[in-house]
VMD Tcl script that builds the backbone (N, CA, C; Angstrom):
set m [mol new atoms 441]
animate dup $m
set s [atomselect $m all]
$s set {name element resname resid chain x y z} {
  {N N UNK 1 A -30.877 19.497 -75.721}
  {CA C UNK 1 A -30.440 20.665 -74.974}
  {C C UNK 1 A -29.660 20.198 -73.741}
  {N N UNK 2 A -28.426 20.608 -73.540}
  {CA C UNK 2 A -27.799 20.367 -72.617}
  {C C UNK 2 A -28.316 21.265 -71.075}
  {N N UNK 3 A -27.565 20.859 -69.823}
  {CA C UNK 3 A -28.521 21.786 -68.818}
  {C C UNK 3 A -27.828 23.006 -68.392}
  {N N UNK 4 A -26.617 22.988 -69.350}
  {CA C UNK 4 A -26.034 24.204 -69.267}
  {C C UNK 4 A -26.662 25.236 -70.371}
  {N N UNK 5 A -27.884 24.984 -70.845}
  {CA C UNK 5 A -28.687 26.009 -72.223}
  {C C UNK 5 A -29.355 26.271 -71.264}
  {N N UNK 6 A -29.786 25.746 -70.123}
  {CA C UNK 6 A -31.472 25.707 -68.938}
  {C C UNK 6 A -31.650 27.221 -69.148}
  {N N UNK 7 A -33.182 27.064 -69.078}
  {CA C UNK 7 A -33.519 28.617 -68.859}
  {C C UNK 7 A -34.180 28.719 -67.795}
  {N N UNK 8 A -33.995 29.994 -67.731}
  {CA C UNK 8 A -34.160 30.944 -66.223}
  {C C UNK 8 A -35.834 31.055 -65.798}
  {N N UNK 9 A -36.052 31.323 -66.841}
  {CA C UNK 9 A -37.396 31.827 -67.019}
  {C C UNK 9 A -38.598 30.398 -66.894}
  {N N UNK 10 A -39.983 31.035 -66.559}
  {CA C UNK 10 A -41.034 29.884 -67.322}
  {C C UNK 10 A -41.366 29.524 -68.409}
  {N N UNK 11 A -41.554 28.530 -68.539}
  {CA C UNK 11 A -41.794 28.125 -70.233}
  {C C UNK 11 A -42.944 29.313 -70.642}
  {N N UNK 12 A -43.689 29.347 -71.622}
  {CA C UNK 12 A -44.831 30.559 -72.141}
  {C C UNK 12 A -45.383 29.117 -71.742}
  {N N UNK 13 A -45.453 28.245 -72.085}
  {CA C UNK 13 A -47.004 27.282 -71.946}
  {C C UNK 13 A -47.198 26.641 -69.975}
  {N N UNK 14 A -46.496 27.378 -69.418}
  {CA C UNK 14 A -46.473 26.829 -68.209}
  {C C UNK 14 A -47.932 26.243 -67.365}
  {N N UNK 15 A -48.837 27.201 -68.107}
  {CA C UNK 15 A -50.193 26.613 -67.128}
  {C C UNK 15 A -50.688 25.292 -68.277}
  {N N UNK 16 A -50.162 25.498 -69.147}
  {CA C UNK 16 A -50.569 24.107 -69.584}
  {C C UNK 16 A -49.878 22.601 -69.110}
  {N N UNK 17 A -48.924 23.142 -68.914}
  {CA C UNK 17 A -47.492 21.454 -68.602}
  {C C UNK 17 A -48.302 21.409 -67.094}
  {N N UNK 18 A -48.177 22.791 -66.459}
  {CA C UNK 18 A -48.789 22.251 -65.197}
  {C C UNK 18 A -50.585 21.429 -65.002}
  {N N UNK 19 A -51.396 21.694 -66.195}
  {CA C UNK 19 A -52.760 20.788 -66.348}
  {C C UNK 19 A -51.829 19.809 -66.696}
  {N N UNK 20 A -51.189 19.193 -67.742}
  {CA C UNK 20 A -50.860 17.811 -68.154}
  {C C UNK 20 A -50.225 17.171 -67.031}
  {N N UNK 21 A -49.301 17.833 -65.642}
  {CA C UNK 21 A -48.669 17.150 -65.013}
  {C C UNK 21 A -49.955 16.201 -64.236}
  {N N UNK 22 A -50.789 16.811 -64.226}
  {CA C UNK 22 A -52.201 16.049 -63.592}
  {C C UNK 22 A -52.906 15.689 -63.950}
  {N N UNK 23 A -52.457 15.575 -65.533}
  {CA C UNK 23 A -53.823 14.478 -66.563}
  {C C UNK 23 A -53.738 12.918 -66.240}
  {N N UNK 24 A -54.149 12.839 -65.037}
  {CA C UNK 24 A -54.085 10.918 -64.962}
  {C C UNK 24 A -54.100 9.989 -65.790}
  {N N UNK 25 A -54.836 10.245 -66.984}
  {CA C UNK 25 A -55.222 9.591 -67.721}
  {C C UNK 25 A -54.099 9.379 -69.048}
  {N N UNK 26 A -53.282 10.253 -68.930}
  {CA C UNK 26 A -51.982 10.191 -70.215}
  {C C UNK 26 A -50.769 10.472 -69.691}
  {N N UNK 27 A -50.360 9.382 -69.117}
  {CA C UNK 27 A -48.630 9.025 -68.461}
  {C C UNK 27 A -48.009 10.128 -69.579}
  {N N UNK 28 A -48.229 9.760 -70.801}
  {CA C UNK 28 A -47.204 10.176 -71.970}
  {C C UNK 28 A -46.997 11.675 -72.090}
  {N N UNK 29 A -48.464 12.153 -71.731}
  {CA C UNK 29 A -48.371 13.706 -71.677}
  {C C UNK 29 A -47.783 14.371 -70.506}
  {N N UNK 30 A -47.770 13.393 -69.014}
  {CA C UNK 30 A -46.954 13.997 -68.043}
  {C C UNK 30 A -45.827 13.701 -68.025}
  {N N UNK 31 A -45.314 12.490 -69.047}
  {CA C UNK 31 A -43.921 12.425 -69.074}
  {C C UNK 31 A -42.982 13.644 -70.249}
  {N N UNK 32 A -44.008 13.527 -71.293}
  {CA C UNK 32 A -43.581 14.990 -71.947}
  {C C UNK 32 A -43.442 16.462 -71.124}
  {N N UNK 33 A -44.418 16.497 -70.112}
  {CA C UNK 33 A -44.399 17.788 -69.832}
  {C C UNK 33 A -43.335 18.075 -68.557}
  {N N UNK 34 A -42.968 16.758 -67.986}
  {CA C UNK 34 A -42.123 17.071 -66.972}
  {C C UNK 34 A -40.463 16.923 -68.057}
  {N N UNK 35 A -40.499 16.114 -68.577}
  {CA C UNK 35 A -39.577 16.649 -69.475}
  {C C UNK 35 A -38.718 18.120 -70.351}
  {N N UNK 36 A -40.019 18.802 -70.617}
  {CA C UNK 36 A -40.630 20.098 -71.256}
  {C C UNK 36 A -40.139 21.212 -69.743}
  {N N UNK 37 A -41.018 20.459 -68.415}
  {CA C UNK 37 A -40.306 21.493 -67.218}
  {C C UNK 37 A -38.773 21.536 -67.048}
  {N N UNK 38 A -38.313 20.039 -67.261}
  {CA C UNK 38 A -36.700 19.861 -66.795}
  {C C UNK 38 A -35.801 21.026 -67.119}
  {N N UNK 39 A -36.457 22.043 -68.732}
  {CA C UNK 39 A -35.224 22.980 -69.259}
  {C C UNK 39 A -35.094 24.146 -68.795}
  {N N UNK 40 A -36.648 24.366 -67.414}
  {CA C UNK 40 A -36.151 25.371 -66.859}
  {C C UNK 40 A -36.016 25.464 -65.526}
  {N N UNK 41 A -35.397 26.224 -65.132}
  {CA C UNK 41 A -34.846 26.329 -63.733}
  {C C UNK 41 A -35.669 27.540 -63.065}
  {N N UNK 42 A -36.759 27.201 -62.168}
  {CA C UNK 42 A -37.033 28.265 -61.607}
  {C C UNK 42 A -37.959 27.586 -60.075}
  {N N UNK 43 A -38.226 28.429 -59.457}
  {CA C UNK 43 A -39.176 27.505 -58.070}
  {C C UNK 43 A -40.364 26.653 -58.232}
  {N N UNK 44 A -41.089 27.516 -59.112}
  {CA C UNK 44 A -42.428 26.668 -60.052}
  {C C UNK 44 A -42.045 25.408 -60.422}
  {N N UNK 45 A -41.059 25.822 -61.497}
  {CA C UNK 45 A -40.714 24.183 -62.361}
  {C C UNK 45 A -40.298 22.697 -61.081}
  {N N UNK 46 A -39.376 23.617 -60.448}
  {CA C UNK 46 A -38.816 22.468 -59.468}
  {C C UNK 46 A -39.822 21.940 -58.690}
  {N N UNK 47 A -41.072 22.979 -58.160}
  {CA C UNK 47 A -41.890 22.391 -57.714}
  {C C UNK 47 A -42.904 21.514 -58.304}
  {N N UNK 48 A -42.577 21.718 -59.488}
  {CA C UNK 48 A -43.855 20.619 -60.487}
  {C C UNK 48 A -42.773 19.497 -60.406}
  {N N UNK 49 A -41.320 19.900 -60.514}
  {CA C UNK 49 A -41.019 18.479 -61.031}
  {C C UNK 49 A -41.073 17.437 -59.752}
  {N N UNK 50 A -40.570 18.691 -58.877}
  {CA C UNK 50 A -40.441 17.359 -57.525}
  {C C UNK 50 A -42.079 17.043 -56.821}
  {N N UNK 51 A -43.275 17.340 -57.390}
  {CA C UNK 51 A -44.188 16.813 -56.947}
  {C C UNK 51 A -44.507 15.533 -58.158}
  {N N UNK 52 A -44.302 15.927 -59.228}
  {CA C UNK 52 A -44.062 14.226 -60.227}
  {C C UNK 52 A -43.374 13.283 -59.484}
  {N N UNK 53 A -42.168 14.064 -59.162}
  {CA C UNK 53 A -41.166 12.775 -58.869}
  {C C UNK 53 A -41.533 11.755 -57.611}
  {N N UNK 54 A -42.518 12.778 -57.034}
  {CA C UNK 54 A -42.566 12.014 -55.275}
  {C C UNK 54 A -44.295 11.451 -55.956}
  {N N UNK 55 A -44.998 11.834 -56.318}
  {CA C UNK 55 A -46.300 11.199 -56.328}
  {C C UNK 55 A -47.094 10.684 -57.768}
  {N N UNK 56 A -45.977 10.662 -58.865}
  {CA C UNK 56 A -46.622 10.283 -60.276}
  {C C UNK 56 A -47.425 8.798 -60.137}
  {N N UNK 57 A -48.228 8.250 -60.732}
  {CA C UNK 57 A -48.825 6.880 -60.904}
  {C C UNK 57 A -47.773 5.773 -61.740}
  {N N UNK 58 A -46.540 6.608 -62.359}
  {CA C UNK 58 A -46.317 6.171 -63.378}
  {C C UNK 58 A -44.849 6.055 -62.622}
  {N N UNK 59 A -44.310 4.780 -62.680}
  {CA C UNK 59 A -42.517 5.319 -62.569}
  {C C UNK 59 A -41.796 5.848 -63.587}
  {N N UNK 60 A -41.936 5.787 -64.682}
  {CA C UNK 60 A -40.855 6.248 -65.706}
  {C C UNK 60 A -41.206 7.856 -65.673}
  {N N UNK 61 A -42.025 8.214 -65.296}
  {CA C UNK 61 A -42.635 9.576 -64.519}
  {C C UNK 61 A -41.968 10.215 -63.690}
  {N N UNK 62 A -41.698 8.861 -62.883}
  {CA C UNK 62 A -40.969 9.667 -61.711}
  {C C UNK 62 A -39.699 9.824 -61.810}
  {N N UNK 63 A -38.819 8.605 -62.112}
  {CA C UNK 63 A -37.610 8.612 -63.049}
  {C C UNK 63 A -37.302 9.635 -64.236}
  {N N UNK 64 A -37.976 10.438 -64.967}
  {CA C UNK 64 A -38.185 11.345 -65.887}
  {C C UNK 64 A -37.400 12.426 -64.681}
  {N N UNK 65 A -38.359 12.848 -64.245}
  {CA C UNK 65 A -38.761 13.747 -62.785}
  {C C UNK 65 A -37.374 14.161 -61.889}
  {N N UNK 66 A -36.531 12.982 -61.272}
  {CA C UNK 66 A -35.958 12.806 -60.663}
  {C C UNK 66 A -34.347 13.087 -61.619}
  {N N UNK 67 A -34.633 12.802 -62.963}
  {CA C UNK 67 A -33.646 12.546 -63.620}
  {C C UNK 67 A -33.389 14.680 -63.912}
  {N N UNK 68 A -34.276 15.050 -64.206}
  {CA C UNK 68 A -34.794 16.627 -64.740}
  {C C UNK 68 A -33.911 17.434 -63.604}
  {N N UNK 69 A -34.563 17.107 -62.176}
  {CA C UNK 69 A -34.267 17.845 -61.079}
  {C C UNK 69 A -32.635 17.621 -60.709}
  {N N UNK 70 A -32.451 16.687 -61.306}
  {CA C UNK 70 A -30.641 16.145 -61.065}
  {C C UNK 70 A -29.916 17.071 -61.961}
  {N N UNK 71 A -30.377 17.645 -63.009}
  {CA C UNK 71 A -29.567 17.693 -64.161}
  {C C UNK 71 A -29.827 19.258 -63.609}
  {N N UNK 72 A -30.604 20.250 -63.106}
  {CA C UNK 72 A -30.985 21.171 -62.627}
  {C C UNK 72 A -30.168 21.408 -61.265}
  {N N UNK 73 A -29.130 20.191 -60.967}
  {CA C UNK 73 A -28.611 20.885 -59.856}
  {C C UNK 73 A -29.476 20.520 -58.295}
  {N N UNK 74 A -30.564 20.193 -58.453}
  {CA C UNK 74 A -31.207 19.943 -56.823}
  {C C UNK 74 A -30.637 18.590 -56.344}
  {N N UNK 75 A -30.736 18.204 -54.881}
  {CA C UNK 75 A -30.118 17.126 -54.125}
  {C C UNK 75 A -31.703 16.786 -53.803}
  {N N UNK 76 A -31.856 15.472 -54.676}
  {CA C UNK 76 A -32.751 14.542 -55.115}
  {C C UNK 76 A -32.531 13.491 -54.784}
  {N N UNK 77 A -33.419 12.972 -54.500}
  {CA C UNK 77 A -33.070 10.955 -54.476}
  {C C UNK 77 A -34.119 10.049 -55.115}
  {N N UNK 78 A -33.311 9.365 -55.661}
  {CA C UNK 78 A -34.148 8.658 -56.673}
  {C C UNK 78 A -35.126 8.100 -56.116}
  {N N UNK 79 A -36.746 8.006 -56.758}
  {CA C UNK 79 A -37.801 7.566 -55.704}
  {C C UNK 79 A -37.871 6.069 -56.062}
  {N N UNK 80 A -38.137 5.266 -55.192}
  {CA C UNK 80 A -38.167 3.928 -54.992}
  {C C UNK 80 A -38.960 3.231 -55.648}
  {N N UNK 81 A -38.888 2.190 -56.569}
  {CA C UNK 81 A -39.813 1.753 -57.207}
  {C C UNK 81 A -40.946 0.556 -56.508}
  {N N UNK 82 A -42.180 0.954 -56.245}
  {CA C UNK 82 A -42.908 0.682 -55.233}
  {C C UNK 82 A -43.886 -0.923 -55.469}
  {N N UNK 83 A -43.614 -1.965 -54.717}
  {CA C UNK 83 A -44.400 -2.864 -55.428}
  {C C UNK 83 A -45.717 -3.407 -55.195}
  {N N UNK 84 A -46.603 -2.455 -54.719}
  {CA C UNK 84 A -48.274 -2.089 -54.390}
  {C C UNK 84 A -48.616 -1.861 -56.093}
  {N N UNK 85 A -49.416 -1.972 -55.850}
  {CA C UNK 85 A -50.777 -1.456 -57.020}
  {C C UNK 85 A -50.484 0.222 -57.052}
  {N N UNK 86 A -50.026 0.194 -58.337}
  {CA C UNK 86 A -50.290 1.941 -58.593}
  {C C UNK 86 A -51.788 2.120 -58.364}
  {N N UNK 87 A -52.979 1.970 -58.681}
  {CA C UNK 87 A -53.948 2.718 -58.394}
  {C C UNK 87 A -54.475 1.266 -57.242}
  {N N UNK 88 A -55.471 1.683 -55.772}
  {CA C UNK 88 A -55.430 1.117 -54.762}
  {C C UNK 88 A -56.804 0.344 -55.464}
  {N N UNK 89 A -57.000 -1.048 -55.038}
  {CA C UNK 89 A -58.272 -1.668 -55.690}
  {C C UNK 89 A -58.438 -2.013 -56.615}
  {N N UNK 90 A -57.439 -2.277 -57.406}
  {CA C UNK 90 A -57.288 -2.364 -59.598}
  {C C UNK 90 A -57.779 -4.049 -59.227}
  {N N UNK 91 A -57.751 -4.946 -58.546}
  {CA C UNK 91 A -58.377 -6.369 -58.948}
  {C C UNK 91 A -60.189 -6.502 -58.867}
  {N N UNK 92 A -60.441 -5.247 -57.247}
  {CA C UNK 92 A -61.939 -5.245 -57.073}
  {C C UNK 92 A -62.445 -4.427 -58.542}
  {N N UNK 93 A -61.567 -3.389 -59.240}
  {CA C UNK 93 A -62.122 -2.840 -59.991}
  {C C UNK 93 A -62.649 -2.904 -61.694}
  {N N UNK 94 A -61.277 -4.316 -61.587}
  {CA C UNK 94 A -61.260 -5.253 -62.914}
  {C C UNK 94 A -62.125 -6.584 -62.326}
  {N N UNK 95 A -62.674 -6.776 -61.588}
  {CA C UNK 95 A -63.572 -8.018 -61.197}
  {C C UNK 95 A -64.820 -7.321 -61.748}
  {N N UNK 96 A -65.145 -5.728 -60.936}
  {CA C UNK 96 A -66.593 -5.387 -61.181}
  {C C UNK 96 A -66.476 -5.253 -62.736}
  {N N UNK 97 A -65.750 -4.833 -63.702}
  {CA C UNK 97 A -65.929 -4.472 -65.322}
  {C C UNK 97 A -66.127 -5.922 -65.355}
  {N N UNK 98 A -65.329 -7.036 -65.734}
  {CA C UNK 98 A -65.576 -8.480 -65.667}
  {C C UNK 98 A -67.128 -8.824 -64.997}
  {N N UNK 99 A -67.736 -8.362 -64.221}
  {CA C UNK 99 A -68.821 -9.326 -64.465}
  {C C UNK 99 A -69.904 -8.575 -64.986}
  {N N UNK 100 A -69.890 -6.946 -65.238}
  {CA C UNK 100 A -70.714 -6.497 -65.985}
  {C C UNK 100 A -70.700 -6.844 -67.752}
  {N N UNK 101 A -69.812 -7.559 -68.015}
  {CA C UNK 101 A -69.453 -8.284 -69.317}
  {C C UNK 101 A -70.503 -9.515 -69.713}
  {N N UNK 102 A -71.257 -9.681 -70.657}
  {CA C UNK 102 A -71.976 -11.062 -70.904}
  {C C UNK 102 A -70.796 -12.087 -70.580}
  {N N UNK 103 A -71.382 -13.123 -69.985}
  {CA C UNK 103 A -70.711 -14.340 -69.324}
  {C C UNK 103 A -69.274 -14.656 -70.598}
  {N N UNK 104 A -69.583 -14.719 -72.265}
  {CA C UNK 104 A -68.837 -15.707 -72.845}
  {C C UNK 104 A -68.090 -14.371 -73.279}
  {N N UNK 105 A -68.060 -13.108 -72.985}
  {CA C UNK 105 A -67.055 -12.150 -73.491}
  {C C UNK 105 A -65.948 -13.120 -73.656}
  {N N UNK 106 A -64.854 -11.788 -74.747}
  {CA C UNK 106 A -63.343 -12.017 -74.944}
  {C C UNK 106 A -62.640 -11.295 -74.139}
  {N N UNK 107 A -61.531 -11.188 -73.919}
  {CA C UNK 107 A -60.356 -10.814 -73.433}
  {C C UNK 107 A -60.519 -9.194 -74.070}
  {N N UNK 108 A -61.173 -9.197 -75.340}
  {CA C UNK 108 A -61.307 -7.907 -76.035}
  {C C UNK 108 A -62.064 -7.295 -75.580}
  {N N UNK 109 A -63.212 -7.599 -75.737}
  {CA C UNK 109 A -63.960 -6.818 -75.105}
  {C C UNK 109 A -63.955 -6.808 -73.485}
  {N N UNK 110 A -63.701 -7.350 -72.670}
  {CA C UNK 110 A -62.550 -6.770 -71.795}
  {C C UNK 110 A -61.864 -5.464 -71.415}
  {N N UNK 111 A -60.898 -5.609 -72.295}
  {CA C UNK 111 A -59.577 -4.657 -72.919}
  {C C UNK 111 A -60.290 -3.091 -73.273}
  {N N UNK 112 A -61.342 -3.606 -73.879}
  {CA C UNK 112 A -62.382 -2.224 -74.396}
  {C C UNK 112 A -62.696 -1.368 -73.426}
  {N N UNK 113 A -63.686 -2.300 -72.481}
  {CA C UNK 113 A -64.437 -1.522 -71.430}
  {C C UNK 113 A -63.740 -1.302 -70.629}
  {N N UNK 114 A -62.139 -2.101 -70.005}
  {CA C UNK 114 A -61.582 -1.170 -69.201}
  {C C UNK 114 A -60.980 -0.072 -69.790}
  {N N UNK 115 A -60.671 0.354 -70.844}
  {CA C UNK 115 A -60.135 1.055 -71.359}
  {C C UNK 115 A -61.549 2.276 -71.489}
  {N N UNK 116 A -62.371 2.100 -72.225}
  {CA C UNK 116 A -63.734 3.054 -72.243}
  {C C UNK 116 A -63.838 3.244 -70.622}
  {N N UNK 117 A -64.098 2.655 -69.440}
  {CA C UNK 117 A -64.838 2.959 -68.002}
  {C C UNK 117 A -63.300 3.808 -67.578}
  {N N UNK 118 A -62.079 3.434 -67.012}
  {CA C UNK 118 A -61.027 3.458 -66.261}
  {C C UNK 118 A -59.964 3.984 -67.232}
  {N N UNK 119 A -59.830 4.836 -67.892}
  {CA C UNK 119 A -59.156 5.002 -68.634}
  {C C UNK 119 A -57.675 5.120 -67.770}
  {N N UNK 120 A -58.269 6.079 -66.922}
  {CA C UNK 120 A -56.929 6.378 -65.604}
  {C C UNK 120 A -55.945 4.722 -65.405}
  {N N UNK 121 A -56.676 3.810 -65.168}
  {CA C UNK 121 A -56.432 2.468 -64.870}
  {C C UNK 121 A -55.480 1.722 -65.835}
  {N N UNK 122 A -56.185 2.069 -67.182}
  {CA C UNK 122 A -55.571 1.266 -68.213}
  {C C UNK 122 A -54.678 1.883 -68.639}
  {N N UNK 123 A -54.258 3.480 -68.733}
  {CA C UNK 123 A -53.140 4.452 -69.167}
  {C C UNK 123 A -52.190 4.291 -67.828}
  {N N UNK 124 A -52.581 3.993 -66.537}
  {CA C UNK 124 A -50.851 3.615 -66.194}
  {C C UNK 124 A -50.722 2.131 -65.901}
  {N N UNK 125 A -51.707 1.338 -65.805}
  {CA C UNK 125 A -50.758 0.399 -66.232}
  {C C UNK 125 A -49.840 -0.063 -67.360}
  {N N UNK 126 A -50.737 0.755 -68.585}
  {CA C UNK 126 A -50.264 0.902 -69.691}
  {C C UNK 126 A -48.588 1.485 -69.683}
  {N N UNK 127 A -48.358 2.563 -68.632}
  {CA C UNK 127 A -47.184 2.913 -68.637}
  {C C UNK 127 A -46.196 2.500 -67.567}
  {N N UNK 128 A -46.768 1.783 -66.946}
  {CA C UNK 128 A -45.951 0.992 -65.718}
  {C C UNK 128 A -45.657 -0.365 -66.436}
  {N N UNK 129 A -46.628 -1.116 -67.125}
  {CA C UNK 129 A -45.822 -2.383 -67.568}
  {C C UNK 129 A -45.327 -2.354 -69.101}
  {N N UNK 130 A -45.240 -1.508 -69.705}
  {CA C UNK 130 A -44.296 -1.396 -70.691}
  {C C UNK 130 A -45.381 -2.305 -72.061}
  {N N UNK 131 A -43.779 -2.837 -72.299}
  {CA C UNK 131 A -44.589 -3.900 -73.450}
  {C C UNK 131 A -45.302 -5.372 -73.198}
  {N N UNK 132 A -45.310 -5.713 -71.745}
  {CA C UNK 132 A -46.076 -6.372 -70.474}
  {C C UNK 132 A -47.230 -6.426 -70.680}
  {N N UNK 133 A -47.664 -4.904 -70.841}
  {CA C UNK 133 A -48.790 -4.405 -70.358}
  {C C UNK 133 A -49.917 -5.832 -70.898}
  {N N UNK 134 A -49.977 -5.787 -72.153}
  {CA C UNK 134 A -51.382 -6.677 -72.957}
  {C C UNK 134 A -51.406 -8.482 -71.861}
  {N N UNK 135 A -50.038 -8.755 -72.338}
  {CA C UNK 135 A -49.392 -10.102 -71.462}
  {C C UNK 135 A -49.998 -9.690 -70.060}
  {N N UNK 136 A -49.913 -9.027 -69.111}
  {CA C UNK 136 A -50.518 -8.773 -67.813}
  {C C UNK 136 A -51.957 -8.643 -67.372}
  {N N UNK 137 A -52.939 -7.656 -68.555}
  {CA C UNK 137 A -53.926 -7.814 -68.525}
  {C C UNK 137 A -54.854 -8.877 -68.649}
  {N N UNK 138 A -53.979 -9.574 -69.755}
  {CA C UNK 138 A -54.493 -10.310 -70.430}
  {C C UNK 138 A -54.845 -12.067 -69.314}
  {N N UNK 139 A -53.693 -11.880 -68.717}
  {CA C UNK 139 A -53.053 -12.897 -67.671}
  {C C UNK 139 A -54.343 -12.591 -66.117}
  {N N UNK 140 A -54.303 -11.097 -65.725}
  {CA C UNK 140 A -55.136 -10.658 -65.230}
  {C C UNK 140 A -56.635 -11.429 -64.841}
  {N N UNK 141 A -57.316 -10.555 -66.077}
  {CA C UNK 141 A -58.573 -11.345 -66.650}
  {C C UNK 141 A -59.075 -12.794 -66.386}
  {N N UNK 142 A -57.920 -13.646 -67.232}
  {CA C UNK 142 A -58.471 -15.257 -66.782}
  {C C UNK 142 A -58.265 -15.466 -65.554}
  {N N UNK 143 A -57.409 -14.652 -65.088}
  {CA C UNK 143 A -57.705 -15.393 -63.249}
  {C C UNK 143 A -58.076 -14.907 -62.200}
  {N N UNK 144 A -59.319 -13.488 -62.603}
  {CA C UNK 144 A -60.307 -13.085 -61.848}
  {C C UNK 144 A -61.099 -13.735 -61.856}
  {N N UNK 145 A -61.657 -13.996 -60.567}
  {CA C UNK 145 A -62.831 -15.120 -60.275}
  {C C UNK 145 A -64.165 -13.693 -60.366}
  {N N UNK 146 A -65.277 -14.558 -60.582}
  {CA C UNK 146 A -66.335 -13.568 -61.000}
  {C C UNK 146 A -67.606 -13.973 -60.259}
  {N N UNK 147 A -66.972 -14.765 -60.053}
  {CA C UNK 147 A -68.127 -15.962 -58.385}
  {C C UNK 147 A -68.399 -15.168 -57.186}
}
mol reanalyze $m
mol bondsrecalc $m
mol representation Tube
mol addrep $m
């Protein structure tokens, strides 16, 4: 759809895109749904999109976001790609899963329990490092000290 089709109106599923814009836990569903907002033009939408764009966990989120509100005509600026820890504490929080692990765990089981405890944790890094992601965790892990 080009943004000259945009519609005027709210989507019919609007209170739903607006729960997914705040499902922490599934980058993919807030990148669909700010996507899903981009086709319409109204104060709501712009305000969902430009609160993605300024505070998502996820950059391709925000880039989504930023890209939506451009094509809609608003004077946007692209948000900065930030090089902190998307979520604040991710080494204290992958140390504590790591030592609740029997001493000779794998990398897998690992991978499991942060994924089962932190789902929030593991779904954006999952969407911040791309195809990284396993390579990073993985890299992660062996060089948390557990001492």
């Amino acid at each position: 759809m080009s943004h000259n089709d945009t519609k005027a109106a709210l989507p019919e599923n609007f209170d739903q895109l607006k729960k997914s814009i705040n499902r922490t836990s599934n980058w993919r569903e807030r990148l669909d749904a700010v996507e899903e907002l981009g086709q319409y033009k109204s104060r709501e939408t712009i305000e969902l999109l430009k609160y993605s764009m300024a505070g998502d966990s996820v950059y391709k989120v925000q880039e989504a976001a930023y890209r939506s509100l451009k094509a809609l005509g608003e004077d946007v600026t692209m948000p900065e790609r930030k090089n902190e820890d998307p979520i604040k504490g991710t080494k204290k929080i992958l140390i504590r899963i790591k030592k609740s692990l029997p001493e000779n765990h794998s990398y897998k089981d690992f991978k499991e329990k942060v994924k089962k405890t932190r789902v929030d944790l593991y779904d954006t890094y999952e969407g911040e490092k791309g195809i990284d992601f396993d390579k990073w965790l993985e890299e992660t892990w062996s060089n948390l000290s557990t001492r």
